[in-house]
Structure formats: structure tokens, C-alpha cells
C-alpha positions in Angstrom: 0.0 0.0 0.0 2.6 2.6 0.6 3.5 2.9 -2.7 -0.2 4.3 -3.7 0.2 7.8 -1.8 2.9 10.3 -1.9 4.7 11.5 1.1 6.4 14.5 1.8 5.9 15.6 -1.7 7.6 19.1 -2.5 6.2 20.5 -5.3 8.9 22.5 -7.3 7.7 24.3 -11.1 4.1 23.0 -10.7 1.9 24.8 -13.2 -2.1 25.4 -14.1 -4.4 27.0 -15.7 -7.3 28.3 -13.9 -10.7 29.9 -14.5 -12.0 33.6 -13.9 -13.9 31.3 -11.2 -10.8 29.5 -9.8 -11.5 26.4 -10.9 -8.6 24.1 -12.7 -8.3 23.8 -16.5 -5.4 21.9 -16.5 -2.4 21.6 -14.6 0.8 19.7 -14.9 1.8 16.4 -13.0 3.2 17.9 -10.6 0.7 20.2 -9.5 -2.0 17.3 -9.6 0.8 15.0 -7.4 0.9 18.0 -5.1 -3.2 18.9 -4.8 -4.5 14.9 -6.0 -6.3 14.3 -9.2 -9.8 15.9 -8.7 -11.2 16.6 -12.1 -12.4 20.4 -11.5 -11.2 21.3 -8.3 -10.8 24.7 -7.2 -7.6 26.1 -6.7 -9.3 28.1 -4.0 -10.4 24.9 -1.9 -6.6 24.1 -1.1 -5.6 27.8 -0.6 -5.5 28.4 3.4 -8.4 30.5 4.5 -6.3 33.2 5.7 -4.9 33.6 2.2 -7.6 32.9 0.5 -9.0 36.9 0.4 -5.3 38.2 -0.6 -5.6 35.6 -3.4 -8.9 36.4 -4.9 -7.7 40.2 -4.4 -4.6 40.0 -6.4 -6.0 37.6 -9.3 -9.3 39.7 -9.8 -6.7 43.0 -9.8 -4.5 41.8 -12.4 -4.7 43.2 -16.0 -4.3 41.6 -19.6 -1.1 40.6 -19.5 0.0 41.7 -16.0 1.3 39.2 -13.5 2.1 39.1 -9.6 4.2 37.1 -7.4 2.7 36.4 -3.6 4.2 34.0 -0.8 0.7 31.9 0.8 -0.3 28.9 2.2 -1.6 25.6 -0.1 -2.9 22.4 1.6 -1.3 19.1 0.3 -2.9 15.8 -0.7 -1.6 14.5 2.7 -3.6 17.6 4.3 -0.8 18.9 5.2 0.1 23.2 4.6 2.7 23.9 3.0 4.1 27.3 2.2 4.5 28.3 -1.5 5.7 30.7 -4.0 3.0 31.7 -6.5 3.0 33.4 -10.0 -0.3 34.7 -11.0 -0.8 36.0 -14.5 -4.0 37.1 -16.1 -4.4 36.4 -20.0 -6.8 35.5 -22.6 -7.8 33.1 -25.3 -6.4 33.8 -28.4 -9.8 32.9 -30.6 -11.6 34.6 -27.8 -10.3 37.8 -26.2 -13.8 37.9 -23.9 -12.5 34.6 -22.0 -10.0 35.5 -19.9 -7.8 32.9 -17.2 -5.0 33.1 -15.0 -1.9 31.3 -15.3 -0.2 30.0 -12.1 3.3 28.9 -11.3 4.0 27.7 -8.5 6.5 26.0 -6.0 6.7 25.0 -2.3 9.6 27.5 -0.4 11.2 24.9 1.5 11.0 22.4 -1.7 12.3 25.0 -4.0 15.3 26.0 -1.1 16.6 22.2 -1.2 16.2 22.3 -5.3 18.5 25.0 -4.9 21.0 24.0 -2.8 21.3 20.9 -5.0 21.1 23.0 -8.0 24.5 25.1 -6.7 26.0 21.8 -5.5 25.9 20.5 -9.1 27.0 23.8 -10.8 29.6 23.8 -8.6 30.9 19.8 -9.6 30.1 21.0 -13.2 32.3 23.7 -13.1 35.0 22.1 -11.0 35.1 19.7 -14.2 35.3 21.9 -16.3 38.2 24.2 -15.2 40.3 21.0 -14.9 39.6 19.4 -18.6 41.3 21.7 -20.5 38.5 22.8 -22.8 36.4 25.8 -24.2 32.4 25.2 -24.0 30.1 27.0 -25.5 26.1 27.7 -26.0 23.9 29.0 -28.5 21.0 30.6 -27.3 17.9 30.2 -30.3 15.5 33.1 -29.4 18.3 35.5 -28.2 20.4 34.8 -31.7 23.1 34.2 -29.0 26.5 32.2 -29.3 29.0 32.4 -26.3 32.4 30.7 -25.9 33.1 30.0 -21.9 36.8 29.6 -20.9 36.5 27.8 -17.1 39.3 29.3 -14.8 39.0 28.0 -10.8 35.2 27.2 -11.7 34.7 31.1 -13.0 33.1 31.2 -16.1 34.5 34.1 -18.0 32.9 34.6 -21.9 35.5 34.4 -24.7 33.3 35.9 -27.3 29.3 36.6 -27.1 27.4 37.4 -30.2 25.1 36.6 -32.8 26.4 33.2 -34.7 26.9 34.6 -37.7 29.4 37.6 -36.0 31.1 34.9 -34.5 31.6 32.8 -37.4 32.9 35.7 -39.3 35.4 36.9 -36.9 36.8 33.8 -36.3 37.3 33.5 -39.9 38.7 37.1 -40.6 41.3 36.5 -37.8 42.8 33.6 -39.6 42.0 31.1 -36.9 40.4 28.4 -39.3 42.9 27.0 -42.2 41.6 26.7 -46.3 41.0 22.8 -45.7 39.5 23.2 -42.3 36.7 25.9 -43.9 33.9 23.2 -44.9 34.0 21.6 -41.6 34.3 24.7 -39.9 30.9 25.7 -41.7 29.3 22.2 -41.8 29.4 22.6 -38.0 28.4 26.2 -37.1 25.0 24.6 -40.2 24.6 22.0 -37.2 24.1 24.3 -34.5 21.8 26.8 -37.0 20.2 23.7 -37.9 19.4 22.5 -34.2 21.0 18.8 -34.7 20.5 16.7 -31.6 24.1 15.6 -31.1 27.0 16.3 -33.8 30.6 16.0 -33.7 33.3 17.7 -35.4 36.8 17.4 -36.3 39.0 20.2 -38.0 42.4 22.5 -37.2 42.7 25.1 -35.8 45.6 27.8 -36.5 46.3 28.5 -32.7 49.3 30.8 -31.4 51.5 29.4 -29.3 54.2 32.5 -29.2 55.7 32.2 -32.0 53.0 32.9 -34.6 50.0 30.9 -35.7 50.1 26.9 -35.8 47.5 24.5 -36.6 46.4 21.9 -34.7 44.0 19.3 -34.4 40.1 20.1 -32.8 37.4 17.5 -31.6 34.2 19.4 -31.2 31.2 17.4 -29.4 27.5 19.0 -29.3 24.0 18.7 -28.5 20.9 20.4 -28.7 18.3 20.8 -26.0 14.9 21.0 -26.5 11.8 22.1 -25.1 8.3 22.1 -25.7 9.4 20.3 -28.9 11.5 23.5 -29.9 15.7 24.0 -29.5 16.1 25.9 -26.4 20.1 26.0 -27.0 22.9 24.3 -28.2 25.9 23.1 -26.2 29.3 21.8 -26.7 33.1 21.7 -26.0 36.0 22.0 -28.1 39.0 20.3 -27.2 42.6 20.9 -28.7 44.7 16.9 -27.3 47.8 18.5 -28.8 47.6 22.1 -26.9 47.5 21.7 -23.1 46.7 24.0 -20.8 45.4 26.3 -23.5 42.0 26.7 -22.3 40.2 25.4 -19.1 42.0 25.7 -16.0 42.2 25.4 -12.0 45.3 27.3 -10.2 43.8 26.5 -7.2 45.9 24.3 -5.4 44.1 23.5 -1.8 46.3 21.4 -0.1 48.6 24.9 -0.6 45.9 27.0 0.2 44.6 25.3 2.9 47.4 26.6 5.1 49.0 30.1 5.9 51.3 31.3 3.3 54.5 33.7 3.0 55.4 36.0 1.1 56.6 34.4 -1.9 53.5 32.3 -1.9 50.6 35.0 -1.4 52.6 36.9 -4.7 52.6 33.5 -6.8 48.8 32.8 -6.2 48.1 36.3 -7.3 50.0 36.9 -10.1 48.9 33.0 -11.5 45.8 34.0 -11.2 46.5 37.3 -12.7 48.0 35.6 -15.7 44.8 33.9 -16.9 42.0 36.4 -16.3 42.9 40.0 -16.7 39.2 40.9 -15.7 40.2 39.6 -12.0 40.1 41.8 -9.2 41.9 41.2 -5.4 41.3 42.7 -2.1 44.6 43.0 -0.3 43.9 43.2 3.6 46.6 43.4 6.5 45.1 42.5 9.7 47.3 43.6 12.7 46.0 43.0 16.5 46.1 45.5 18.8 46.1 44.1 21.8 47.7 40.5 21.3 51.2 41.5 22.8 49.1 42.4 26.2 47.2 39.3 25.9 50.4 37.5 26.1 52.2 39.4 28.8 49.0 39.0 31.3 47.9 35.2 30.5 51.7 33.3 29.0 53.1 32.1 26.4 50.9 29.1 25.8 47.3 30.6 26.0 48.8 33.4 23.9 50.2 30.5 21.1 46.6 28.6 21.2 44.9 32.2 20.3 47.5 32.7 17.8 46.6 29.0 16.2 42.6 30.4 16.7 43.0 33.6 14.7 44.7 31.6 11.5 42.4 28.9 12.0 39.9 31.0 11.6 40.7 33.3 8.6 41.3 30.0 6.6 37.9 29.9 7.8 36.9 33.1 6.7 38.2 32.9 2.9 38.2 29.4 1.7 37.7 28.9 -1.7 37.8 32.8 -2.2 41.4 33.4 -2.0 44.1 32.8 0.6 45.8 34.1 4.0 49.5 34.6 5.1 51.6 36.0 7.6 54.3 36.8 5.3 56.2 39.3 8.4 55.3 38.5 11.8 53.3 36.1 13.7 50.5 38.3 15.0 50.3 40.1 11.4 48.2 38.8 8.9 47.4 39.2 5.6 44.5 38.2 3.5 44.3 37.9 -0.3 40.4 37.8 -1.4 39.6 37.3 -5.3 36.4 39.4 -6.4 36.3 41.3 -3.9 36.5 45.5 -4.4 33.2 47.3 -3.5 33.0 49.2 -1.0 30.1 47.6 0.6 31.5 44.1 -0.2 34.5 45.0 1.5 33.0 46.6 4.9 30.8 43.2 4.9 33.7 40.8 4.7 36.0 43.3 7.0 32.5 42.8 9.9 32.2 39.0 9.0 35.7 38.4 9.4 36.5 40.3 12.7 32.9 39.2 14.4 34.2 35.5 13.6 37.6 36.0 15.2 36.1 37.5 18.0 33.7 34.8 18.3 36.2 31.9 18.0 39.0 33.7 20.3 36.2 34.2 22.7 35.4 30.2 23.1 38.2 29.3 24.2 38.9 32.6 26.6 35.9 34.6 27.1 38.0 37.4 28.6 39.9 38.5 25.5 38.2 40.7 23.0 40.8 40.9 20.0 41.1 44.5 18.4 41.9 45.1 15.1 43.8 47.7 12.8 43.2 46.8 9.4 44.5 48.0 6.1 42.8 47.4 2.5 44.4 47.5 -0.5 42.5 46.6 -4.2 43.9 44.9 -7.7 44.2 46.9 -10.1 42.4 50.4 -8.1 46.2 50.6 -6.3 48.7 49.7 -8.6 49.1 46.3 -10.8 52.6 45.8 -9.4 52.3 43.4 -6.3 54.7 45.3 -4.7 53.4 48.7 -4.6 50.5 47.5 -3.6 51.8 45.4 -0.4 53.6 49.1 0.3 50.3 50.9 0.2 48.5 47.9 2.2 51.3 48.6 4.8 50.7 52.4 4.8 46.7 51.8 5.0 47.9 49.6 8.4 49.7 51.8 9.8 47.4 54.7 9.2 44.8 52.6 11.2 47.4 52.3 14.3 48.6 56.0 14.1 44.5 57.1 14.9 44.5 54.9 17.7 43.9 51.5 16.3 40.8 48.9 16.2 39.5 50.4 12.5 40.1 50.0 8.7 41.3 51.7 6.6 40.5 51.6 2.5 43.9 52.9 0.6 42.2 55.8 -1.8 45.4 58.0 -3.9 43.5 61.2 -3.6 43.6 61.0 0.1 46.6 59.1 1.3 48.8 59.8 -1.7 50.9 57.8 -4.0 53.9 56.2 -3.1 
């Protein structure tokens, strides 16, 4: 018997159409999974009776054409109420402009939260894949005329070339990229994509340069098309060059480095390698010096003072992860932090607050008594300098800055206000 009722059913995407009077006119399986197969139900009967008013009030508001988004309850087949989010759009028939009916998409919150999460978990595996395989991917968007080339560095996706297929065609052609005999397999497959084949393959040179002018090499080019609603959505494929490595895709990330605190030599290598494969990267450089660790140690010893030492690097690790990388390329109780993509303002002042509330939270576990205080200078890649050096200099000024007006604050390196070096 249990397999003839669902149970703890999320509904995720479920979709109807309903009457000016509420009642169903067709829904998809998951809807009827969610609310149970009653032929003509009202969409109103499983709509909680608190909600119910706001409903009716936002549907009968709508105009031609107009739609609506509203969080309220809807009561499962088990009974049970679930919160959901709902898409209400009134339209019309298109023989019939008289009959109107309201389109509804909807999903349960907490259902659509774990579809989420497990959406980010695979684009995250995806792209982990992909910035180690050494190959280009690209889409071809049908209604948007769209064709993008993706290069995959540390699971960023950063576009190559986006435009129509025929620009892209062209310009790969005008810069000399595609040799005489490579031409009608060149064009045979950008026909494949234009023509929406399911799955094709390709297999021409390519004239890449390697330094020393252009060379051809060999290409393998495998691609499919997806549909939906019997129409191509997009096309998607990878090109792969077997006798050109490390051309394309890449990961400089190197955790079992980066998973530890670094020196000097080693903060300027992961930032210049990165550097050297995506221009369009920015860094936050930020020295975090502790105010009052040296009094910590003189008032509880050398051993609680070592433990809180261990806490604070611990915990930056913490902080950054994936993001970028910590060091303590001078001193011991001198740190410094090397974030990737991070440069607003507002960004910064959040991850500056995130990053000292953390370390005060973790120091304070083990010794309630100590509140760390903080001096901290910011410097940013390329808005300082593009030399690693001058900006370490100015992240050293920015510090110091924060220590000469008393300490515990930050201090954002600007040129117009603290100079140039």
C-alpha cells in the first residue's frame, strides 16, 4: 500500500491553468501530485483560509497581461500546509479575447530552497570539471540569436566571445584562426548548431598561437541540442585541442597549498597565476594587525597566547576558503588576506564585519575574557597599482594609518587621500 500515496511531496515548477472562477483547466503532473487528481477542483479549496482573500484580491486585480508574485499557504494531498511561492498572470484566449484565465506557477519555499542548494552543488561539480579538462564550452542561445564561448578558470566562467552566430563565425574567420582545408568543416558545424541537430561532432584544425605565430592543430568538437516544448532551447558543446594543453580550461587553485597560511613568496605567486589567466580579476589585499595580542600575552603566557594565535589563523582560513588565501608573510600576529572578487565598498565593509565578528567569536570560546582589536589596512587589484609590490607598500601604509589614529578600524587605501607612493 505505501507505494499508492505520496509523502512529503515538494512541489517545485508545478503549473495550471485556472478559471476567472478559480477552478482548474489543466495543470501539470506535478501540480496534480501536489493537490491529487480531482477533475475540476478549485484552486481556492486548497488555498488556506487566511490567504484565500489576498488571493482572490490579487488575481481579480491583475490586467491583460500583467502578472504578480505572492508567498501563501496551499494544503497538500496528505492535508498537510505547505508554504508556497505563486506566479499569477492574467491572460486571454487567443480565438476569444472575452474569456480571460489566469496562469499559475508555482512552488513549495522549503522544496524550492533544497532544489537550490542541490542546483548550486551540481554547478559547482560541473564547473569544478570543467576548469580541470582543459577545454572551451560554449552555447547557442535560439530566441536570443546568441552564441557564447566560456573559458573555465577555478570554476569562474569568463565569456571568450558573445554574439550573434553569424558575427562569431565571421570573426573567427577574418582572424585567420580556421585553415583553407579546415573551412567546410568549420561551416558544416556552425549549419549543425543553426540547424538544431540533436548531437553532432566535429573534427578540424585550428591555427592556434603558441608564441611564436600561428600553428594548426587538431580540434574534436562534441555537441548537442536541447529541447523544449518540442523547440531548440540551446545548443551546447566543448571544443577540445589533445595537442595544446593547458590552453583553455584551468584550476590554479591548489588546496592542499591553500589550505594553510602562506608567506610572502606564496601570497605573490597565487596572485600573479591568477593574474595571468584572467585579466578581468580583481583582489582585495587586507593586513590585519592585533592590537592588543602582545598584552594578551604578557597578562595570560606564552601558551594561552600561542593557542589564540593557532585560533586567529584557524579562523581566517575559515573566513576565505575557496575565495582566496591568508599569510603572515612578516610577523606572527600580522596577517594578511588575499580575497579574489572582492573590491566594492560595501562588499569589503561586509567581509571586514564577517571576518573580525568571527575571530572575536572563535578567540572568545576558548577565553571569554579577551576581545581581539583590530587595525586593518585594505588595499585593491588593479584600483592601487598592478605591481604586487606597490600595492603590499600601500596595504602597509593603509595599516599603519589605522594604528597611528588609535587602532581597532580599517582603513580603505584611496590615492587622492593618502597619496601615491
Amino acid at each position: 500500500m505505501k507505494h499508492n500515496y505520496l509523502d512529503n511531496y515538494e512541489l517545485v515548477n508545478g503549473y495550471a491553468l485556472i478559471d476567472t472562477d478559480f477552478s482548474i483547466i489543466t495543470a501539470n503532473e506535478k501540480m496534480y501530485k501536489f493537490l491529487g487528481a480531482v477533475r475540476k477542483a478549485a484552486i481556492s479549496d486548497a488555498i488556506h483560509q487566511v490567504d484565500i482573500d489576498d488571493f482572490i484580491n490579487v488575481s481579480n486585480n491583475l490586467r491583460i497581461g500583467q502578472s504578480k508574485s505572492m508567498v501563501l499557504r496551499m494544503k497538500r494531498v496528505d492535508n498537510s500546509y505547505r508554504w508556497v511561492l505563486m506566479d499569477i498572470k492574467r491572460l486571454y484566449m487567443s480565438n476569444n479575447h472575452k474569456k480571460e484565465y489566469l496562469e499559475l506557477n508555482i512552488s513549495d519555499v522549503i522544496g524550492l530552497k533544497n532544489h537550490t542548494n542541490h542546483l548550486n552543488e551540481d554547478i559547482g561539480i560541473y564547473r569544478r570539471v570543467l576548469s580541470i579538462n582543459d577545454k572551451l564550452v560554449y552555447t547557442y542561445e535560439y530566441d536570443k540569436d546568441l552564441f557564447t564561448i566560456y573559458n573555465y578558470v577555478n570554476d569562474d566562467a569568463i565569456a571568450v566571445i558573445s554574439s550573434t552566430i553569424d558575427d562569431v563565425y565571421e570573426r573567427i574567420l577574418k582572424k585567420g584562426l580556421i585553415p583553407d582545408e579546415s573551412i567546410k568543416e568549420y561551416t558544416a558545424y556552425f549549419n549543425n548548431i543553426r540547424n538544431a541537430k540533436s548531437v553532432y561532432q566535429h573534427h578540424f584544425s585550428i591555427n592556434v598561437n603558441y608564441g611564436d605565430g600561428l600553428k594548426p592543430t587538431g580540434s574534436y568538437i562534441n555537441g548537442s541540442t536541447i529541447y523544449s516544448q518540442r523547440k531548440p532551447i540551446r545548443s551546447v558543446g566543448t571544443l577540445k585541442l589533445p595537442d595544446a594543453n593547458n590552453v583553455f580550461s584551468k584550476t590554479t587553485y591548489d588546496y592542499e597549498d591553500c589550505n594553510k597560511m602562506l608567506g610572502r613568496e606564496g601570497l605573490e605567486k597565487y596572485t600573479l597565476n591568477n593574474i595571468s589567466y584572467n585579466k578581468n580579476y580583481r583582489f582585495a589585499f587586507i593586513k590585519v594587525h592585533i592590537d592588543n595580542i602582545t598584552e594578551y600575552k604578557d597578562t595570560h603566557g606564552k601558551k594561552a597566547y600561542n593557542t589564540i594565535l593557532d585560533i586567529i589563523k584557524e579562523t581566517l582560513l575559515k573566513v576565505v576558503e575557496y575565495r582566496g588565501v591568508a599569510g603572515n608573510p612578516d610577523n606572527e600576529t600580522e596577517y594578511v588576506v588575499i580575497v579574489k572578487n572582492l573590491y566594492n565598498e560595501s562588499e569589503l565593509r561586509a567581509f571586514i564585519e564577517y571576518m573580525r565578528s568571527r575571530i572575536i567569536w572563535e578567540c572568545k570560546a576558548f577565553d571569554v575574557s579577551f576581545m581581539p582589536l583590530f587595525s586593518i589596512g585594505i588595499g585593491r587589484y588593479p584600483d592601487n597599482g598592478t605591481d604586487f609590490k606597490v600595492i603590499t607598500d600601500k596595504l602597509i601604509k593603509a595599516t599603519d594609518i589605522a594604528i597611528s589614529k588609535g587602532g581597532n578600524r580599517y582603513i580603505i587605501y584611496k590615492e587622492d587621500i593618502h597619496g601615491e607612493l
